[in-house]
C-alpha positions as CSV (number, residue, x, y, z in Angstrom):
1,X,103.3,62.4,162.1
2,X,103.1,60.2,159.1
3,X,99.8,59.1,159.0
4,X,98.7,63.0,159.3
5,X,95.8,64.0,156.7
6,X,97.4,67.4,157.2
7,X,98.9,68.4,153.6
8,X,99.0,71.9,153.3
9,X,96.2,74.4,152.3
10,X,98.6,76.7,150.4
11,X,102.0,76.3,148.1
12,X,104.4,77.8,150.9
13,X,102.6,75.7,153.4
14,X,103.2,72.4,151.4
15,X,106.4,73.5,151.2
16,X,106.7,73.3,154.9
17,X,105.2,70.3,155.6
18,X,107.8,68.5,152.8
19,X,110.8,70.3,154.8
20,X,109.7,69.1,158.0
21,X,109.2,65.4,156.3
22,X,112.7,65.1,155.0
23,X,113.6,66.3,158.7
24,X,111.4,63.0,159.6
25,X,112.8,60.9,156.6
26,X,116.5,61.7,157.6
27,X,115.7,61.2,160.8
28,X,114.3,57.1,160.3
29,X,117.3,56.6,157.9
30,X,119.2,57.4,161.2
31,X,117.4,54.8,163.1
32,X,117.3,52.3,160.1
33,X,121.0,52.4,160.6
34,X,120.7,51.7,164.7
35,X,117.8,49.4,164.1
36,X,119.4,47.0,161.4
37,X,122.8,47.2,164.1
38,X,120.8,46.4,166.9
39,X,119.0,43.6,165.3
40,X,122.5,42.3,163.6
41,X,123.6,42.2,167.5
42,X,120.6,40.5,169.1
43,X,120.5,37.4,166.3
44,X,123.9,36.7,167.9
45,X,122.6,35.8,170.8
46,X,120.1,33.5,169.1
47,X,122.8,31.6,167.5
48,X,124.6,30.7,170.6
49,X,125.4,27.4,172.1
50,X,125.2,26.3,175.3
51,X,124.4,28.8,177.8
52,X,121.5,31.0,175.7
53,X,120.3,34.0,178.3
54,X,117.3,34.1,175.9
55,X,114.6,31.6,174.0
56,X,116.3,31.8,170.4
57,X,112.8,32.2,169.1
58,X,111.8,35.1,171.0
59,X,115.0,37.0,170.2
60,X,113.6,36.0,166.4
61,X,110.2,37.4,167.0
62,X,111.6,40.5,168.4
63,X,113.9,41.1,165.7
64,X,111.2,40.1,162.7
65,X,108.9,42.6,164.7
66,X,110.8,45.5,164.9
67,X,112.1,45.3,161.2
68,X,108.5,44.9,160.0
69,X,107.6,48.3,162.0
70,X,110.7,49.8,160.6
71,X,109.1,48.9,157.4
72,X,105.7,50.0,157.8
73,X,107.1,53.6,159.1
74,X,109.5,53.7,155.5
75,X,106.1,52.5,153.7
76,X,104.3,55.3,155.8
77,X,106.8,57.8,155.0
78,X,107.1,57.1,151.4
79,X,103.3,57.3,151.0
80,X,102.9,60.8,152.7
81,X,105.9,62.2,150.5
82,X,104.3,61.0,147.4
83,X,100.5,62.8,149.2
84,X,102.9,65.5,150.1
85,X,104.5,66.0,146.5
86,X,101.1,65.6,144.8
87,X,99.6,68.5,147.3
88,X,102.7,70.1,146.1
89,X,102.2,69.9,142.5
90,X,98.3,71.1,143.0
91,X,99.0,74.1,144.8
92,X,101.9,74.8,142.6
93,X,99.3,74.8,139.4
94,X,96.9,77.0,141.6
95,X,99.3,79.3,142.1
96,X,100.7,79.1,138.7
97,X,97.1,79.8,137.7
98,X,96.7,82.5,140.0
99,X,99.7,84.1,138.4
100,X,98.0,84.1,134.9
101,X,94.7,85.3,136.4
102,X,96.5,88.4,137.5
103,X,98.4,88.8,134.8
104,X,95.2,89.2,132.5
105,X,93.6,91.4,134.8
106,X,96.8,93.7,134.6
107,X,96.3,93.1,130.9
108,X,92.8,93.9,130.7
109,X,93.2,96.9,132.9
110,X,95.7,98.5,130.3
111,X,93.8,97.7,127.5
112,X,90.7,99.3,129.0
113,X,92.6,102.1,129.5
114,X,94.3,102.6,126.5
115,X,93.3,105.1,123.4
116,X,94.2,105.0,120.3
117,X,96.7,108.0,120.0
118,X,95.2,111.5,118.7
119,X,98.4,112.2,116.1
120,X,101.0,109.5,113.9
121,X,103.6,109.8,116.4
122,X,101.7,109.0,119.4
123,X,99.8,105.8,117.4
124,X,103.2,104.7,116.2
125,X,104.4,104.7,119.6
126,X,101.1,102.7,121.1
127,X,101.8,100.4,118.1
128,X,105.1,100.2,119.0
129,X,104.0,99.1,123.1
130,X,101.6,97.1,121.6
131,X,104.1,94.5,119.9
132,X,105.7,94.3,122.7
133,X,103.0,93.2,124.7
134,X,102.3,90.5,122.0
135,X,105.7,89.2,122.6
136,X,104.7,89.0,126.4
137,X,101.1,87.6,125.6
138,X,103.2,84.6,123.5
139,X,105.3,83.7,126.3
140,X,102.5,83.7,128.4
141,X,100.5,81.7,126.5
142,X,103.2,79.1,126.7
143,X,103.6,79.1,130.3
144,X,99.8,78.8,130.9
145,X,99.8,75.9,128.1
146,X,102.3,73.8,130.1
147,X,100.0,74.6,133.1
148,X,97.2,73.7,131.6
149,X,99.2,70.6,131.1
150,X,99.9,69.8,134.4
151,X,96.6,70.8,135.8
152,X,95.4,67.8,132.9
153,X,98.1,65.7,134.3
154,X,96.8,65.9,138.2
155,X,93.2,64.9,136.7
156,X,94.7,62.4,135.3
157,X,95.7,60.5,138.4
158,X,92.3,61.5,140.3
159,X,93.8,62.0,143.0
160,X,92.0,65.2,144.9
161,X,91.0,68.8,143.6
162,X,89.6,67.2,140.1
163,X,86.5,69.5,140.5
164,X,88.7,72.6,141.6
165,X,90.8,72.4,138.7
166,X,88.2,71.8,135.9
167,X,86.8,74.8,137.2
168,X,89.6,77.1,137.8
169,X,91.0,76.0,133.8
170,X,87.4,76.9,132.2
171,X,87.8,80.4,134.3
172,X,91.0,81.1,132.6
173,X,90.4,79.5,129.3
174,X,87.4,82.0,129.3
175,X,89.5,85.0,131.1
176,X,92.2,84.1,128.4
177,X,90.4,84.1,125.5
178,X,88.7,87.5,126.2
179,X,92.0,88.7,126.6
180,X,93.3,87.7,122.6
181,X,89.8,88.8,121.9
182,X,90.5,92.6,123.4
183,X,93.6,92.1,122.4
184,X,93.0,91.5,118.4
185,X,90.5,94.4,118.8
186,X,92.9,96.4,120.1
187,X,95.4,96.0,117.5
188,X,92.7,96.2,114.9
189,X,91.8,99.9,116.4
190,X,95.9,100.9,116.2
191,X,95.8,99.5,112.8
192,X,93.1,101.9,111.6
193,X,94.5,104.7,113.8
194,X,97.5,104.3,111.9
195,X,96.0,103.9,108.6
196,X,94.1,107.3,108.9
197,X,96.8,109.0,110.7
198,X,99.2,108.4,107.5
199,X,96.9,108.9,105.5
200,X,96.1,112.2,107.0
201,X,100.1,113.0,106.9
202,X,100.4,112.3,103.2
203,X,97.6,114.5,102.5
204,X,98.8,117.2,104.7
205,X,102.3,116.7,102.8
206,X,100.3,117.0,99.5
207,X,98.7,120.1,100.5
208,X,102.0,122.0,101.6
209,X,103.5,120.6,98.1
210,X,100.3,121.8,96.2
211,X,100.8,125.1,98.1
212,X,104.3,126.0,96.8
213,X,104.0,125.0,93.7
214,X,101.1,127.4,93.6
215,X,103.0,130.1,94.0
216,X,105.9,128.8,92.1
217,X,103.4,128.9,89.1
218,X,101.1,132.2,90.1
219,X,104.5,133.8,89.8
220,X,104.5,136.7,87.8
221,X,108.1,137.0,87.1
222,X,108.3,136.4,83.1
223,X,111.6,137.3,82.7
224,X,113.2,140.3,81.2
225,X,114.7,139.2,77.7
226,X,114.9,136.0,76.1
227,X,118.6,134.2,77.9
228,X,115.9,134.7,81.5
229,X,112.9,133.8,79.9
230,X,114.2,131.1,78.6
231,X,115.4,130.2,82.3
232,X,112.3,130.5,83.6
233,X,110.4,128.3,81.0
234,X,113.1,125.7,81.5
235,X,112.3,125.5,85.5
236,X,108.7,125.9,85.0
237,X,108.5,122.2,82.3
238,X,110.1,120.5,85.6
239,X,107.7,122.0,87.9
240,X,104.9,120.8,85.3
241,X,106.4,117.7,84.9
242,X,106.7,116.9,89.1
243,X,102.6,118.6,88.9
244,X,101.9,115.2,86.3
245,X,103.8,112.8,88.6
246,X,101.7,114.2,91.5
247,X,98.5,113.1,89.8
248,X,98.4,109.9,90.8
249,X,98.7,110.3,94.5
250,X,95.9,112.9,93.7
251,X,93.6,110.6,92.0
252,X,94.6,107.6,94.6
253,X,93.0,109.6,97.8
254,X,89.6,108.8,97.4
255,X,90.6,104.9,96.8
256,X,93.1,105.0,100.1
257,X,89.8,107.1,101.8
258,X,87.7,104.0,100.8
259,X,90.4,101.1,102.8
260,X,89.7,103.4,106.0
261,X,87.9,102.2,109.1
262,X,84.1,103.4,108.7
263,X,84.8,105.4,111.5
264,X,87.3,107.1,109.7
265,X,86.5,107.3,106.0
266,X,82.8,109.0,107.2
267,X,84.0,111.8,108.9
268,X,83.3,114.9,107.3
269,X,86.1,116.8,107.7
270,X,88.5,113.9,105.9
271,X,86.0,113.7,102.8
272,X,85.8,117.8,102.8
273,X,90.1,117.4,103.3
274,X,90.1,115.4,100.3
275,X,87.9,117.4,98.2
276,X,90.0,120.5,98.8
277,X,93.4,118.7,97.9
278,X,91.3,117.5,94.4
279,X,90.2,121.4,94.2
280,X,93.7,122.7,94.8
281,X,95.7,120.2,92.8
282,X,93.1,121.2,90.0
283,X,94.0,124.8,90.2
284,X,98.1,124.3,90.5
285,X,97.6,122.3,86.9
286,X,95.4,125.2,85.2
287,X,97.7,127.8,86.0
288,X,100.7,126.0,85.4
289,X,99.2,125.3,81.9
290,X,98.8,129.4,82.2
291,X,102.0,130.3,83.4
292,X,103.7,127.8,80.7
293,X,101.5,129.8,77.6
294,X,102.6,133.2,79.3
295,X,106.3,132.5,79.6
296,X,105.9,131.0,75.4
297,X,104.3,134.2,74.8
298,X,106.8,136.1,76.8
299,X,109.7,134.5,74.9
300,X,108.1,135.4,71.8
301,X,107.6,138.7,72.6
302,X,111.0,139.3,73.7
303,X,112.4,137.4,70.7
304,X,110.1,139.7,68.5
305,X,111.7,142.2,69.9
306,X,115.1,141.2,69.2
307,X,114.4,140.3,65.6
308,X,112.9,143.8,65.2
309,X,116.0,145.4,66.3
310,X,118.1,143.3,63.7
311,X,115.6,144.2,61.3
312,X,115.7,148.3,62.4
313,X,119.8,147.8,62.2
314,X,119.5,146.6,58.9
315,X,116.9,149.2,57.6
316,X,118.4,151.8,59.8
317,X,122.0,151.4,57.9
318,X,120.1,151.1,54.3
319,X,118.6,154.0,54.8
320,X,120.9,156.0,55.2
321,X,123.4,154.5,52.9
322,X,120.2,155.6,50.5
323,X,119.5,159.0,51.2
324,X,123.4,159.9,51.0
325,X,123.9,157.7,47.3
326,X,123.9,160.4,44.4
327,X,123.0,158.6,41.4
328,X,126.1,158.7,39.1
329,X,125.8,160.4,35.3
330,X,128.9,158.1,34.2
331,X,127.8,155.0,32.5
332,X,130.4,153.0,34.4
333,X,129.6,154.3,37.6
334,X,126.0,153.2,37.0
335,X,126.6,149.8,36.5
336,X,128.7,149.4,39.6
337,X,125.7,151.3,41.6
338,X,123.2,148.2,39.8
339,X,125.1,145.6,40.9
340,X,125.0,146.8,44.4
341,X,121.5,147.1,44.0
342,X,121.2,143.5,42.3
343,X,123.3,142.5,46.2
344,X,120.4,144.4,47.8
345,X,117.4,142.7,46.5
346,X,118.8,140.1,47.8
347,X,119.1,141.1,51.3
348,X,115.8,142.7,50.9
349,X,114.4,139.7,50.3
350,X,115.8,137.8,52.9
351,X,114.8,140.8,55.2
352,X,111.1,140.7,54.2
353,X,110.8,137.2,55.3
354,X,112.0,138.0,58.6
355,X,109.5,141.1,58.7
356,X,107.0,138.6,57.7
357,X,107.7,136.1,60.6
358,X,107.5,139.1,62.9
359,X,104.2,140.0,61.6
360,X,103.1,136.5,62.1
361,X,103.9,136.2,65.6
362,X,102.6,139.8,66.4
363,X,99.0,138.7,65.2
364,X,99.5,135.7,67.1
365,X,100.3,137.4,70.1
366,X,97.3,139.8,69.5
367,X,94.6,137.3,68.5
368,X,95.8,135.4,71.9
369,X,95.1,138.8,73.7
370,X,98.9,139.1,75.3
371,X,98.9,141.6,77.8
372,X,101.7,143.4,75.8
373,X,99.7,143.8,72.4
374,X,99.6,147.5,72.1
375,X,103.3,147.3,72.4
376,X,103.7,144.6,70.2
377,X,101.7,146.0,67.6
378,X,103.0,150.0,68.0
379,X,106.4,148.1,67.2
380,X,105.3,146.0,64.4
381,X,103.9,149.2,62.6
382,X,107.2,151.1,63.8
383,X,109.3,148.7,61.6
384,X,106.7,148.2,58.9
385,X,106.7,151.8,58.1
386,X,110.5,151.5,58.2
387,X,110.4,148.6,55.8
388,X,107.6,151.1,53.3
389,X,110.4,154.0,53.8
390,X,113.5,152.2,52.9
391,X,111.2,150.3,50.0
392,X,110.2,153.5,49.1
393,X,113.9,154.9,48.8
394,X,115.3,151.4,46.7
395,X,112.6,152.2,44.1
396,X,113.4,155.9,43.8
397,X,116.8,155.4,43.6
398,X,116.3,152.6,41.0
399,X,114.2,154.7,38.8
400,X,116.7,157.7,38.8
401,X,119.2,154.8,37.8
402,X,116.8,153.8,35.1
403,X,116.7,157.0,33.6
404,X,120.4,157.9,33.6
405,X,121.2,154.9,32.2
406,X,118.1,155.7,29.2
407,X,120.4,158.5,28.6
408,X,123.5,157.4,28.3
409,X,122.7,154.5,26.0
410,X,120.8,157.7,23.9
411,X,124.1,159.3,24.2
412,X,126.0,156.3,23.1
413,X,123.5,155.4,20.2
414,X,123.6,159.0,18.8
């Protein structure tokens, strides 16, 4: 049993063998015990005197001659554990091998089968499964290191199997580093899958933006005095000023396009996508530059408006203040009636400029081509020919005053 060259031709048969050798090893540390009492017993006899039932010297031999075989089957058994253990060890690193083999074709096989997701979500979530099996390809590349360790370790006493192991560690240092090579590939493709897929995202997020804020500006709600146009024009400088902050990201697509994957950036439909959102963002800033000159113009128009109906108050009241004054014949009552027309040169004067400022803005609105400038302009002759009447009425009056008061100092002088 202990000089058999039988030592396994598999890990679980090794195994066996080494079980069925410490049955054997127990079993002469058992006799050991009985031989080293049996030969303890038999020297006795060698050692006595008188009456000896035995030549001394052949109880010797016999008891030098079973110890040395007792020592030869210990040397025997010692040497096939250490066989048996080494047997052990090189079936343990074939196995362990064997493992990693079929761990990288399991490997290989889902990476051969994996895409690269057709959306963000699905790439993030391949990204995600990814890192994980990075974490896995780690560990395992630290238990096939400490394999390849032992595998160096079994060369190293040249024992058996030297030219089975060489081979089967340059078949899984090649398998292995195909793997990290599909691997880093891989990853590379997620990478630029993800890359394009957020960039895709941000453009499709710019687009819906660019698309409300289109019809936030194309509105053509202007307001319907000046307290809502005002409103209006307040809301529309925040929308302008979130259009300006939006230029960047506009004017950053084509440099984001240009960090794409080839296979990404050349497609036509991403160029022609990016193109559009230049096109579009183009248009939300031109007719928000529209809409701000249309809500100024608005405003004016409706503050026009206003200061024309001060203005028609004012004349309105003057007027007829004038056509119901009868120009006095007393000298007294004259002066009073100058000095209330002394107080209204005054306010005529200070209403003339504001007639003037109207005019002003009513040619401006007009030379800019408002929508409104038949309206605008019917009013501005409305209250101009207001002004000429009540103008007209100050300077009669004043020359009937004139000439009653020519009389009176006659009257007085005579």
């Amino acid at each position: 049993l202990l000089v058999s060259k039988d030592l396994g031709k598999h890990l679980l048969e090794v195994e066996d063998l080494l079980q069925k050798h410490g049955l054997l090893e127990a079993d002469i540390s058992a006799q050991t015990e009985r031989v080293q009492a049996l030969n303890a017993a038999a020297l006795k006899f060698s050692e006595l005197e008188g009456y000896q039932p035995c030549d001394p010297q052949i109880i010797c031999n016999r008891v030098n001659h079973v110890q040395t075989c007792l020592e030869e089957l210990e040397e025997l058994a010692a040497k096939r554990r250490k066989e048996l253990e080494d047997s052990r060890q090189l079936w343990t690193f074939f196995q362990e091998m064997e493992e990693a083999e079929a761990w990288i074709r399991e490997k290989e096989k889902i990476l051969a089968a994996k895409t690269c997701g057709r959306d963000l979500s699905s790439v993030v979530t391949l990204t995600n499964k990814h890192k994980t099996m990075l974490g896995e390809l780690g560990n395992r590349r630290a238990l096939l290191h400490q394999t390849m360790k032992k595998g160096e370790k079994i060369l190293a006493k040249k024992t058996f199997g030297s030219v089975g192991i060489q081979e089967k560690m340059r078949q899984v240092c090649l398998r292995w580093k195909k793997l990290e090579e599909v691997t880093g590939l891989h990853q590379q493709r997620l990478e630029d899958a993800l890359n394009f897929f957020q960039f895709s995202a941000e453009t499709d997020d710019l687009v819906a933006w660019l698309q409300d804020t289109y019809r936030i500006v194309s509105s053509d709600d202007f307001g319907h005095d000046d307290y809502s146009t005002q409103a209006l024009l307040r809301k529309h400088r925040a929308v302008v000023e979130e259009v300006e902050k939006h230029r960047a990201a506009v004017l950053s697509l084509r440099k984001q396009l240009a960090l794409l994957a080839p296979d990404h950036r050349q497609g036509v439909d991403v160029q022609i996508r990016v193109v559009e959102v230049e096109q579009l963002y183009g248009e939300v800033a031109e007719v928000a530059v529209l809409r701000t000159q249309w809500l100024q113009d608005a405003l004016a128009v409706y503050r026009m408006f206003s200061e024309v109906h001060a203005c028609e108050v004012w004349v309105d009241e003057k007027e007829q203040w004038l056509e119901k004054m009868e120009v006095p014949e007393e000298l007294d009552e004259v002066e009073v009636v100058q000095h209330r027309f002394e107080s209204l040169d005054q306010e005529m004067n200070s209403v003339m400029g504001r007639i003037l400022d109207v005019n002003q803005v009513v040619q401006q609105l007009v030379d800019g081509g408002h929508p409104s400038s038949d309206e605008v302009r019917s009013c501005q002759d409305h209250l101009n020919s207001r002004w000429n009447r009540v103008v007209e009425l100050v300077e009669n009056k004043k020359n009937q005053l004139s000439s009653v008061l020519k009389i009176q100092n006659f009257l007085l002088e005579c």
